[in-house]
N, CA, C and O atoms as CSV, one atom per row, in Angstrom:
chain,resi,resn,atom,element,x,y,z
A,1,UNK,N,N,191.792,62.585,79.110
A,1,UNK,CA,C,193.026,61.922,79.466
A,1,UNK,C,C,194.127,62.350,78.492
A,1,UNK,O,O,194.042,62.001,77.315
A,2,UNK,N,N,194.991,62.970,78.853
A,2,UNK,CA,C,196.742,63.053,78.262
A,2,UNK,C,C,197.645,62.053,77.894
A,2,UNK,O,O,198.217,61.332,78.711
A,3,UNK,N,N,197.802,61.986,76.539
A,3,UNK,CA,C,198.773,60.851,76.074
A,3,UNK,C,C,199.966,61.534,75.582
A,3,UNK,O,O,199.789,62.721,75.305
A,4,UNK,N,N,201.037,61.106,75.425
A,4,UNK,CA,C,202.223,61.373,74.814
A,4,UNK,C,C,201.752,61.275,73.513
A,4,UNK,O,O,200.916,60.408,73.257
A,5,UNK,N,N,202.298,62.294,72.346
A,5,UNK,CA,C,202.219,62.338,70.870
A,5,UNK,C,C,203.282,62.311,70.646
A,5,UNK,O,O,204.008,62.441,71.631
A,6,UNK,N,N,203.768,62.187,69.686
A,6,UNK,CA,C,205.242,62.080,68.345
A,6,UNK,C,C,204.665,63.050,67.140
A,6,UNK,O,O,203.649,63.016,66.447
A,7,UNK,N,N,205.573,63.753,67.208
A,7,UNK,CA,C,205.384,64.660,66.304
A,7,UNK,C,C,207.064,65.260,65.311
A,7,UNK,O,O,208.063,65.495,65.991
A,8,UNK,N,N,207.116,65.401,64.013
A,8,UNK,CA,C,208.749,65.627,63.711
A,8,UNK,C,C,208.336,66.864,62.992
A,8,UNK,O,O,207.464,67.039,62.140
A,9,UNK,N,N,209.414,67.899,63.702
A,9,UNK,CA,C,209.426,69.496,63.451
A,9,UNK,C,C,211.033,69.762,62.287
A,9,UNK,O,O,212.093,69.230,62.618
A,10,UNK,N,N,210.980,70.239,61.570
A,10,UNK,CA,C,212.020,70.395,60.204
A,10,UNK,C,C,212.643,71.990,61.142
A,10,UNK,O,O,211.982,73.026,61.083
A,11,UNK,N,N,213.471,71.937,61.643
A,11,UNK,CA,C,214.390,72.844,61.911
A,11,UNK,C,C,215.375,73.781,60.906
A,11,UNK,O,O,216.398,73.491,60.285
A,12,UNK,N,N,214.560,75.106,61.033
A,12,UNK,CA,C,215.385,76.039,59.750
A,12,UNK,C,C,216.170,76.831,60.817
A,12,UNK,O,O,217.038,77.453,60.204
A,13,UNK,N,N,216.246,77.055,61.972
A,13,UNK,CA,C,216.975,78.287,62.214
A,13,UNK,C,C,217.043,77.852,64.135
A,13,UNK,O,O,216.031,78.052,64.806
A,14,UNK,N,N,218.080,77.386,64.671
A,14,UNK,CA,C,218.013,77.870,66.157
A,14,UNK,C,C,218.623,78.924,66.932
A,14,UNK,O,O,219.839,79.116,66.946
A,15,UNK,N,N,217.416,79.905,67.855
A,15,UNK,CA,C,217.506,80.852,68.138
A,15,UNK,C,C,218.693,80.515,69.471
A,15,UNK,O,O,219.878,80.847,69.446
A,16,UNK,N,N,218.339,80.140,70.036
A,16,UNK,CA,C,219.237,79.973,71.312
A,16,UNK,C,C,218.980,78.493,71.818
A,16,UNK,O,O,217.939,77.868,71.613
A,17,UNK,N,N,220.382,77.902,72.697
A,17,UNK,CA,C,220.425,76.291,72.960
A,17,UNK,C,C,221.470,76.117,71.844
A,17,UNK,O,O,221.858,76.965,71.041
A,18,UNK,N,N,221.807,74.943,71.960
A,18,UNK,CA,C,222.536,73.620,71.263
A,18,UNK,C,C,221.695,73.920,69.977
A,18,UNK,O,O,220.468,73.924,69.872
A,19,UNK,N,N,222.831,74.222,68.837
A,19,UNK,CA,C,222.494,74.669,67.578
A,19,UNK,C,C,221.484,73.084,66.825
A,19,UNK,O,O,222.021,71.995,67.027
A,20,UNK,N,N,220.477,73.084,66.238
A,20,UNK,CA,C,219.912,71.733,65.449
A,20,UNK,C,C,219.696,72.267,64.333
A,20,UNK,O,O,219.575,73.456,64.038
A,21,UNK,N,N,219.652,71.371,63.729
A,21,UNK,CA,C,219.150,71.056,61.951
A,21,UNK,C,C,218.492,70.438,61.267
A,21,UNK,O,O,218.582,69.394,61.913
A,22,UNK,N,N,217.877,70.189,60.467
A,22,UNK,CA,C,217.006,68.488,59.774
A,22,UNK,C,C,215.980,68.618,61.068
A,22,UNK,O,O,215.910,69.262,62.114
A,23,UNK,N,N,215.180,67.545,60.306
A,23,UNK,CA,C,214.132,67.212,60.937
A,23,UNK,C,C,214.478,66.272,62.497
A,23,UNK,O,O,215.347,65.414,62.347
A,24,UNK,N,N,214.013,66.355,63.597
A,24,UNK,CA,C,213.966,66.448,64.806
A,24,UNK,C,C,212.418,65.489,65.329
A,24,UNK,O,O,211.326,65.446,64.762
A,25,UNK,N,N,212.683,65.093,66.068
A,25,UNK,CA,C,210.948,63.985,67.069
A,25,UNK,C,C,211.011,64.649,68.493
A,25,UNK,O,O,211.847,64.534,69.390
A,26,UNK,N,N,210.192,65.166,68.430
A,26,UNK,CA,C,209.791,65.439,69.777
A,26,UNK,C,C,208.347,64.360,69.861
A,26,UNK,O,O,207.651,63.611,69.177
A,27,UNK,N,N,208.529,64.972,71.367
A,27,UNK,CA,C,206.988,64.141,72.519
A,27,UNK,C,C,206.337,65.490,72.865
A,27,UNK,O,O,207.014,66.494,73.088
A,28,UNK,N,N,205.183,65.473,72.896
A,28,UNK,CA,C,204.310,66.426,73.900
A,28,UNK,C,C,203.066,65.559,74.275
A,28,UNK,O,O,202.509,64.583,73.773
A,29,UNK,N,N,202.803,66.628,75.779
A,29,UNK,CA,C,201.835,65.596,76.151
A,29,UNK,C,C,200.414,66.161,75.823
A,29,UNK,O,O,200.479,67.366,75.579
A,30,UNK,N,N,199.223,65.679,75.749
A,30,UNK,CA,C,197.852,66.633,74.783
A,30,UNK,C,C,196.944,65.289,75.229
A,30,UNK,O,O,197.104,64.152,75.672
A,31,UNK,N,N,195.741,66.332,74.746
A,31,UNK,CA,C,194.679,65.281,74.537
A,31,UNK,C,C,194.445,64.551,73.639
A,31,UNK,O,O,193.965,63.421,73.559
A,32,UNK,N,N,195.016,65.656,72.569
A,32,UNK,CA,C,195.008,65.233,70.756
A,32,UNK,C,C,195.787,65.048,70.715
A,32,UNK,O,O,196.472,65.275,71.712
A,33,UNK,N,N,196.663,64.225,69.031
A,33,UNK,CA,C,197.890,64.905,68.500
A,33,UNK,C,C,197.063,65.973,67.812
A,33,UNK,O,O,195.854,66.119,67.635
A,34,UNK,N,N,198.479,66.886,67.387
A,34,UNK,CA,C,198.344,68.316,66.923
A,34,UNK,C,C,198.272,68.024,64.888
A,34,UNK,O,O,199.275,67.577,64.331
A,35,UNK,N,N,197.748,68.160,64.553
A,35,UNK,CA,C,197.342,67.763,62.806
A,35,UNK,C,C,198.617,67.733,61.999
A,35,UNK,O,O,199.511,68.082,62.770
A,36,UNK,N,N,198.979,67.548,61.132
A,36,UNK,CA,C,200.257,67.888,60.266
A,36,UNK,C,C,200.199,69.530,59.527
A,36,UNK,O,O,201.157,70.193,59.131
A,37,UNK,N,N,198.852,69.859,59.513
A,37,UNK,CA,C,198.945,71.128,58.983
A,37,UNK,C,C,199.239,72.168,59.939
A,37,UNK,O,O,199.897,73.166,59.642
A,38,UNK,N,N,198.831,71.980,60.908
A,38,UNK,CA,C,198.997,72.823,62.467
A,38,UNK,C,C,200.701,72.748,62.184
A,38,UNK,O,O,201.342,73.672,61.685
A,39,UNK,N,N,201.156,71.704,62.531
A,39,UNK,CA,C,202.876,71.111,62.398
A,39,UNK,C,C,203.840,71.682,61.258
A,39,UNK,O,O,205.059,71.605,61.409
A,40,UNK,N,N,203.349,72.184,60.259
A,40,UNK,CA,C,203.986,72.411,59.317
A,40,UNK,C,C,203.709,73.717,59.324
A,40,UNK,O,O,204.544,74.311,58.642
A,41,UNK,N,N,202.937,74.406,59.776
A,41,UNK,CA,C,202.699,76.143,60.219
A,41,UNK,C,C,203.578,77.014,61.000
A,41,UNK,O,O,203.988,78.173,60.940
A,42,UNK,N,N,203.730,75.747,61.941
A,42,UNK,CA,C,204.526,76.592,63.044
A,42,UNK,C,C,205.645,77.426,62.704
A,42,UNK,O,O,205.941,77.586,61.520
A,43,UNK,N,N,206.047,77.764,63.275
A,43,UNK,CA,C,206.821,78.933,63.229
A,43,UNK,C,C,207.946,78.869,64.524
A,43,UNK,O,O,209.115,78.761,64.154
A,44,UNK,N,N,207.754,78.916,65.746
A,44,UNK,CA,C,208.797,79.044,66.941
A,44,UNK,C,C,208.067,78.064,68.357
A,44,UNK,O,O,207.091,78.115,69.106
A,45,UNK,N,N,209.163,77.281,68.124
A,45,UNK,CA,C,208.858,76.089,69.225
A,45,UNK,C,C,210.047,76.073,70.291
A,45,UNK,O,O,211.170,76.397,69.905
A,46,UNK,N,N,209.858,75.745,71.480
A,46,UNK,CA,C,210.205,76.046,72.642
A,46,UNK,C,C,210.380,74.408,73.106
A,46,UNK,O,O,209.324,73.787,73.222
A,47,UNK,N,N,211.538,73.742,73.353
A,47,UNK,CA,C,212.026,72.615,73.593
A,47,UNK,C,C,213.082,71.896,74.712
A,47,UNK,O,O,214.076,72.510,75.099
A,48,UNK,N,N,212.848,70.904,75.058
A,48,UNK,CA,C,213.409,70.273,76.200
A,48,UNK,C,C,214.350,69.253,76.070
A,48,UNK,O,O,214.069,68.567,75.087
A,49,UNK,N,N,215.324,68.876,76.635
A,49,UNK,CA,C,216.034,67.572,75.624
A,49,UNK,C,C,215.559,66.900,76.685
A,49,UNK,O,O,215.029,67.470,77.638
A,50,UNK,N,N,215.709,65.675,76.599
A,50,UNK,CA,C,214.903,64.983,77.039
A,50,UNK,C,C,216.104,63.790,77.399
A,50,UNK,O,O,216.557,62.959,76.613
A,51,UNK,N,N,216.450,63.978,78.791
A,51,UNK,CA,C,217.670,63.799,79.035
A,51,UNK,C,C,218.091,62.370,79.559
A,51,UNK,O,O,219.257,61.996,79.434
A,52,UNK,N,N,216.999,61.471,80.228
A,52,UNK,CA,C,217.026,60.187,80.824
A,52,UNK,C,C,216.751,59.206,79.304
A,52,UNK,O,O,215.648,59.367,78.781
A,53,UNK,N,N,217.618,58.334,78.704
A,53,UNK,CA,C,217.868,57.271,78.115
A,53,UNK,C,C,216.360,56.346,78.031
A,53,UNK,O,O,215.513,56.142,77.161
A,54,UNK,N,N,216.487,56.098,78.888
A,54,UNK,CA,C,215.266,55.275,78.791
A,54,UNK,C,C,213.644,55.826,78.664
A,54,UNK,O,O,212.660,55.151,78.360
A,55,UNK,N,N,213.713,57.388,79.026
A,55,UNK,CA,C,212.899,57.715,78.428
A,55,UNK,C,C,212.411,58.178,76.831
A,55,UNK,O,O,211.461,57.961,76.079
A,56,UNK,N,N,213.649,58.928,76.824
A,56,UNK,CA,C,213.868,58.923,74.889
A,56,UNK,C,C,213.602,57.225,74.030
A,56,UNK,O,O,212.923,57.148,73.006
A,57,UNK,N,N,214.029,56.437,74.446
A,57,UNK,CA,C,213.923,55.550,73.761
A,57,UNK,C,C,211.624,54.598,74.098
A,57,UNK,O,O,210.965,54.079,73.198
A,58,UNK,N,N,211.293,54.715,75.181
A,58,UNK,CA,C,210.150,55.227,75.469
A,58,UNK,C,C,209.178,55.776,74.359
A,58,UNK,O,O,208.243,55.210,73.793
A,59,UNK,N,N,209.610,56.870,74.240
A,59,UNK,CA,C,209.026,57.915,74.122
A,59,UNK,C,C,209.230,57.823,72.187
A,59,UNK,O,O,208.351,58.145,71.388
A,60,UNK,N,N,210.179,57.467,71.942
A,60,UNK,CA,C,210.888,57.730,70.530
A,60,UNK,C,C,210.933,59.017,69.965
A,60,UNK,O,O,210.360,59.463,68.971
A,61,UNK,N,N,211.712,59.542,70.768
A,61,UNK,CA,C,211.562,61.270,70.572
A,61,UNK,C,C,213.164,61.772,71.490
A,61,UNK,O,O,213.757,61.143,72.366
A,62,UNK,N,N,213.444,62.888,70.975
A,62,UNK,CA,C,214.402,63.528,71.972
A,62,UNK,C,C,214.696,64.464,72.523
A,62,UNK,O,O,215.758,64.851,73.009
A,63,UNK,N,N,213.259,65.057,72.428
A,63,UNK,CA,C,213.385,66.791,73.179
A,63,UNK,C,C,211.612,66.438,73.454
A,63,UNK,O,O,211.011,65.480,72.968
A,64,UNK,N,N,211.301,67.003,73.935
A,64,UNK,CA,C,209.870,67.722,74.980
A,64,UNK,C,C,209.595,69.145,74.118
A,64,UNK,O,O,210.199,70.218,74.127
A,65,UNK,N,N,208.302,68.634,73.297
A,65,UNK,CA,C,207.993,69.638,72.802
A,65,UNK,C,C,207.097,70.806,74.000
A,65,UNK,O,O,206.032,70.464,74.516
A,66,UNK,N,N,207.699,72.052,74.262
A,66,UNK,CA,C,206.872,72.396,75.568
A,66,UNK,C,C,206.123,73.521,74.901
A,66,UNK,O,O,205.153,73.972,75.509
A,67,UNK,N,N,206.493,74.110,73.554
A,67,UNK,CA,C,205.069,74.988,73.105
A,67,UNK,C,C,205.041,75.257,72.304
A,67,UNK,O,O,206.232,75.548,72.196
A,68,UNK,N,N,204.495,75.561,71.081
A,68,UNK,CA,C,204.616,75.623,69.497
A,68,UNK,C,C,203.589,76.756,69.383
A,68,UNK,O,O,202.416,76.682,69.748
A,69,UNK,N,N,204.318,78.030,68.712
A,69,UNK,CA,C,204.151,78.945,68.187
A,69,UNK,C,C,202.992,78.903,67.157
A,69,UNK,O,O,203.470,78.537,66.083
A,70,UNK,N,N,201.912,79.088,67.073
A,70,UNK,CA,C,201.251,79.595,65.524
A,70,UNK,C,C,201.135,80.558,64.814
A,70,UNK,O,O,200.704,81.611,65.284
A,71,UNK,N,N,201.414,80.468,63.785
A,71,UNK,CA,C,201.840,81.659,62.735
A,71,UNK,C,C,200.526,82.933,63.211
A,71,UNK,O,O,199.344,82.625,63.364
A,72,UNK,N,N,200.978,84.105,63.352
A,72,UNK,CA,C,200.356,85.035,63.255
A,72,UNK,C,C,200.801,86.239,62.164
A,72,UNK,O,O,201.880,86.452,61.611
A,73,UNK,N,N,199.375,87.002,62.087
A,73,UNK,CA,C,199.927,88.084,61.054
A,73,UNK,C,C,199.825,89.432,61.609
A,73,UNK,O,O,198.659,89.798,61.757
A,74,UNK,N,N,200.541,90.102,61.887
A,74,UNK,CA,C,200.524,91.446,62.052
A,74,UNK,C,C,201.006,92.772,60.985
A,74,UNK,O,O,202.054,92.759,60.338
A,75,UNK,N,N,199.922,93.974,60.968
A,75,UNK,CA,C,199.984,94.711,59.800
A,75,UNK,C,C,200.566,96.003,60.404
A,75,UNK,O,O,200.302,96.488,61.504
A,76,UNK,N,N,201.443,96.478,59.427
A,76,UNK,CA,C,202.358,97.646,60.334
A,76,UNK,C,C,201.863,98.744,58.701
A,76,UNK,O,O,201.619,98.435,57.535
A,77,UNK,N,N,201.912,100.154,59.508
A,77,UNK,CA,C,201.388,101.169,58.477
A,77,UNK,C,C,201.969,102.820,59.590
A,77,UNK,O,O,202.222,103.001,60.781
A,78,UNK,N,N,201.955,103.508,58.606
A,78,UNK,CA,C,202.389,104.605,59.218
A,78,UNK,C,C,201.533,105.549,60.330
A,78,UNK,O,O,201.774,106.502,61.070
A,79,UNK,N,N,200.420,104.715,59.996
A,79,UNK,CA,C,198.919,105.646,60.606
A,79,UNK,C,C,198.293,104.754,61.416
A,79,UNK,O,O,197.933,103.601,61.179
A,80,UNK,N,N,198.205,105.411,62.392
A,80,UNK,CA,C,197.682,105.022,63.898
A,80,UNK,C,C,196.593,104.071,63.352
A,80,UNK,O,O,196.247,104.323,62.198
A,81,UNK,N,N,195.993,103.037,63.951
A,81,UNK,CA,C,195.095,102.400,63.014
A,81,UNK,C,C,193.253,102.814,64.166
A,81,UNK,O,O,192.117,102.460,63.851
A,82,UNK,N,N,193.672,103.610,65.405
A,82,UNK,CA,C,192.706,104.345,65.541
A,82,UNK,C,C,192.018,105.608,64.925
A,82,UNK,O,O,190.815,105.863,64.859
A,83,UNK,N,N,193.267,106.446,64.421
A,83,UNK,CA,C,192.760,107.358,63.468
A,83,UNK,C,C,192.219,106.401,62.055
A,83,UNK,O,O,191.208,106.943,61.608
A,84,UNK,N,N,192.467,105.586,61.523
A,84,UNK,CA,C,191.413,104.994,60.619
A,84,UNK,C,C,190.301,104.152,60.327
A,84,UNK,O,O,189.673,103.772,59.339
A,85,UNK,N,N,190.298,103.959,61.945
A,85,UNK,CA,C,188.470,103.659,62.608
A,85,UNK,C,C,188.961,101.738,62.743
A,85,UNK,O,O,187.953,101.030,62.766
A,86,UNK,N,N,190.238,100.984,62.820
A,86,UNK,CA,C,190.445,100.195,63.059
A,86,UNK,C,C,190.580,100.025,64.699
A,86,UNK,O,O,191.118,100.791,65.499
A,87,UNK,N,N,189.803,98.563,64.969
A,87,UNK,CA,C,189.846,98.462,66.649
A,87,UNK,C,C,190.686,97.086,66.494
A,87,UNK,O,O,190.519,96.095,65.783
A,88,UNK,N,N,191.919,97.536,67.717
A,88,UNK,CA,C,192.778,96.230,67.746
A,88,UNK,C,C,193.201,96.050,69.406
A,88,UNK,O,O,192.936,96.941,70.214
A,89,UNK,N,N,193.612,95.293,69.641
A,89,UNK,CA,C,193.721,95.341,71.187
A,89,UNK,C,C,194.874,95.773,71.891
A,89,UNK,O,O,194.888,96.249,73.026
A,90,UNK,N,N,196.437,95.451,70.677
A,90,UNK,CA,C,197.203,96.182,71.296
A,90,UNK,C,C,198.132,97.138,69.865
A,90,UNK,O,O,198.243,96.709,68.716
A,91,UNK,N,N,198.383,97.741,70.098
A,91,UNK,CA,C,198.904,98.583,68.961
A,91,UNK,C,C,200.811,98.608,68.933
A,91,UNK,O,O,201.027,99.407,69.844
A,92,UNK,N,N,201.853,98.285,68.532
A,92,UNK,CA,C,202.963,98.397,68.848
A,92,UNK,C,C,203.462,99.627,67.884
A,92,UNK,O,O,203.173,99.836,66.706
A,93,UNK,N,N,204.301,100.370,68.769
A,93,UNK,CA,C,205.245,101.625,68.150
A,93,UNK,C,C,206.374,101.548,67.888
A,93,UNK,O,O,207.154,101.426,68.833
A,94,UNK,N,N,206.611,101.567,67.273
A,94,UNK,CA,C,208.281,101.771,66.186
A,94,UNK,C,C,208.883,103.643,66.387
A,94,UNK,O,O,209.035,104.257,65.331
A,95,UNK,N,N,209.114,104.237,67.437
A,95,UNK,CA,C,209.348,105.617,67.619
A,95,UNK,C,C,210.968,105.592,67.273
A,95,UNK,O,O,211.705,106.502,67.654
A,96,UNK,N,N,211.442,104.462,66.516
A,96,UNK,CA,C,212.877,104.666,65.981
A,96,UNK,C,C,212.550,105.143,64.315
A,96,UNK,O,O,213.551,105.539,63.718
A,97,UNK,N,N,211.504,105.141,63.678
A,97,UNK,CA,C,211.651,105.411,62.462
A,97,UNK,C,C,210.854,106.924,62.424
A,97,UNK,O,O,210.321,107.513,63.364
A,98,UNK,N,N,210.987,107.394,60.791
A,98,UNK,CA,C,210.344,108.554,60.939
A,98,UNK,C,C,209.735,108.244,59.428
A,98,UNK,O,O,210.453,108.016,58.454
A,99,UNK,N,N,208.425,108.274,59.406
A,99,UNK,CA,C,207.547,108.294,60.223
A,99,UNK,C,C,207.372,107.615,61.133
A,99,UNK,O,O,208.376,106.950,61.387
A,100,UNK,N,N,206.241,107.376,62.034
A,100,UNK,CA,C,206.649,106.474,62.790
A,100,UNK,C,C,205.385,105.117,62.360
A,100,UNK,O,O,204.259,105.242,61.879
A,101,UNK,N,N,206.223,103.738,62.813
A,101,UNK,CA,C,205.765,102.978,62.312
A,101,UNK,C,C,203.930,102.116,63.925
A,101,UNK,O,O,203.964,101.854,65.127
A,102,UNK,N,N,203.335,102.080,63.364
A,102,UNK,CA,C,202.419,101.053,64.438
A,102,UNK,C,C,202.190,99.643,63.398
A,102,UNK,O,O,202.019,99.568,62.182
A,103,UNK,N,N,202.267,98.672,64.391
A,103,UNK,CA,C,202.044,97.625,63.949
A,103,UNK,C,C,201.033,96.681,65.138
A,103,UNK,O,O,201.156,96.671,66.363
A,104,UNK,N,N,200.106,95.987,64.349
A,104,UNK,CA,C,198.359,95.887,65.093
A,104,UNK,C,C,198.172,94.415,63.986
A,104,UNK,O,O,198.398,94.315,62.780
A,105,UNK,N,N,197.490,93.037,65.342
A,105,UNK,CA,C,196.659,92.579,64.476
A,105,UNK,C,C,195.161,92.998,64.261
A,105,UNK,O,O,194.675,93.987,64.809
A,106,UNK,N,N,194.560,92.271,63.529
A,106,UNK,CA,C,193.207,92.600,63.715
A,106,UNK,C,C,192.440,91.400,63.972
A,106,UNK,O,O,192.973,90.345,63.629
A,107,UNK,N,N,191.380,91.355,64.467
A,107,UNK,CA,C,190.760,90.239,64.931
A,107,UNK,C,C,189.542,90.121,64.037
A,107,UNK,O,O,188.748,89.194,64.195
């Protein structure tokens, strides 16, 4: 069963939308809530305002959290990471630099 969570995300930077700042309450809906360490990882969250009155106040929140990013790491090197016996699933090319750059996670 799906419950509404409360969760407050610290806003450093908005990419696009209605510029925010400071810490922020969203709602999402889950089976769980999501941990504070998960919450404090994130990285790029994807949001809804949450536009009917009576639901914000409801809810005690004011945007719809609709997906939260988890930090990933990706390693960029000049050398194909098949020529150095690394298996990754997708490989990205940088053919603007010289050398040229690939960048690969690894699993």
């Amino acid at each position: 069963m799906h419950s509404w969570w409360k969760s407050v995300i610290q806003v450093e930077k908005t990419i696009q939308g209605r510029p925010l700042s400071g810490r922020i309450t969203t709602a999402v809906m889950a089976h769980t809530g999501m941990n504070s360490r998960y919450m404090r990882a994130i990285r790029l969250v994807i949001l809804e305002p949450i536009e009917d009155p009576d639901q914000r106040r409801k809810l005690r929140a004011d945007f719809y959290l609709k997906e939260a990013s988890p930090p990933q790491q990706m390693f960029c090197s000049s050398y194909d990471p098949k020529d150095i016996g690394l298996k990754t699933e997708e490989t990205y090319v940088s053919q603007t630099e010289n050398p040229r750059t690939y960048c690969f996670e690894l699993n």
